[in-house]
C-alpha positions in Angstrom: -17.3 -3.0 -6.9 -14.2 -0.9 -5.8 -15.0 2.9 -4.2 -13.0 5.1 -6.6 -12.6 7.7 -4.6 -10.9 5.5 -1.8 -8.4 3.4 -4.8 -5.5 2.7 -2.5 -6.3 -1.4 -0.6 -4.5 -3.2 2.1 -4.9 -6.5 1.7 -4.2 -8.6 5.2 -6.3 -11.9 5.6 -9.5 -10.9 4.9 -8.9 -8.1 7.2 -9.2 -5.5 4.1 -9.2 -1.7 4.4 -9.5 1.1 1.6 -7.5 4.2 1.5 -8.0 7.9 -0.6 -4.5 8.8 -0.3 -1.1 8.2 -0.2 -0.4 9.8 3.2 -3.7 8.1 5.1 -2.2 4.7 3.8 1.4 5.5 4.4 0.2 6.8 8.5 -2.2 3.7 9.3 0.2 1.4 7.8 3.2 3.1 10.6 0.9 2.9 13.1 -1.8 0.0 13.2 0.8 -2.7 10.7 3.6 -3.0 12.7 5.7 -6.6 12.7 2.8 -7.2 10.2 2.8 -8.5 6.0 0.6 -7.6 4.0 0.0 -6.3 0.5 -1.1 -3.1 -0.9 -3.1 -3.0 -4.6 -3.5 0.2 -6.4 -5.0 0.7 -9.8 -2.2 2.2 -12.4 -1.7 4.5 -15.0 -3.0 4.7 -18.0 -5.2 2.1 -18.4 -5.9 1.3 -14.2 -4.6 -2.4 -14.4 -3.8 -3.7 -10.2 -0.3 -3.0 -9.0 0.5 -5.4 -5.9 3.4 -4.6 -3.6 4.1 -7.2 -0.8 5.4 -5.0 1.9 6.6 -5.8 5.5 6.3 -2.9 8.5 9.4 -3.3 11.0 8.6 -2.8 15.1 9.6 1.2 14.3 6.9 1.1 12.0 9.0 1.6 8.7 7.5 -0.1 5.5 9.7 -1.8 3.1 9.5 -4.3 0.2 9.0 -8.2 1.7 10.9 -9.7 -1.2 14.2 -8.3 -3.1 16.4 -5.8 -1.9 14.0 -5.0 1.3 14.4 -1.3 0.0 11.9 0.9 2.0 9.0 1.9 0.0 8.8 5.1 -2.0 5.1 6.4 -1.5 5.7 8.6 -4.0 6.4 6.8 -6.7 3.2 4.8 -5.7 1.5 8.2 -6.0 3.0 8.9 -9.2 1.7 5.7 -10.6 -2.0 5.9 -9.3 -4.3 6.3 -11.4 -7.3 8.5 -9.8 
């Protein structure tokens, strides 16, 4: 069952890690993901159905979308969404 107080998940291969906030995620995802694809799962607002983003860290350790526009990902509007 999912910690609620850590709701934020990186989801890499069975390597799998759990986050409490936006900045933690948005730091070891700069720093230990680089060249690296994963995908980070959050539980939304209002009802806490999953959100998945598929996102791809460059070698300068900048995250952006994998698919689409390769726009670099808005953390806030991932915090604005979470449901805590």
């Amino acid at each position: 069952m999912p910690d609620p107080s850590r709701p934020l998940k990186i989801k890499n291969f069975g390597k799998d890690r759990t986050f409490s906030s936006i900045s933690e995620l948005k730091e070891v995802l700069s720093s230990e993901y680089r060249n690296e694809h994963i995908s980070i799962i959050y539980p939304t607002k209002p009802n806490g159905l999953n959100a998945v983003i598929y996102v791809s860290v460059d070698e300068f350790g900048i995250v952006r979308e994998t698919y689409g526009k390769k726009a670099e990902i808005d953390f806030s509007q991932i915090g604005a969404s979470l449901m805590q």
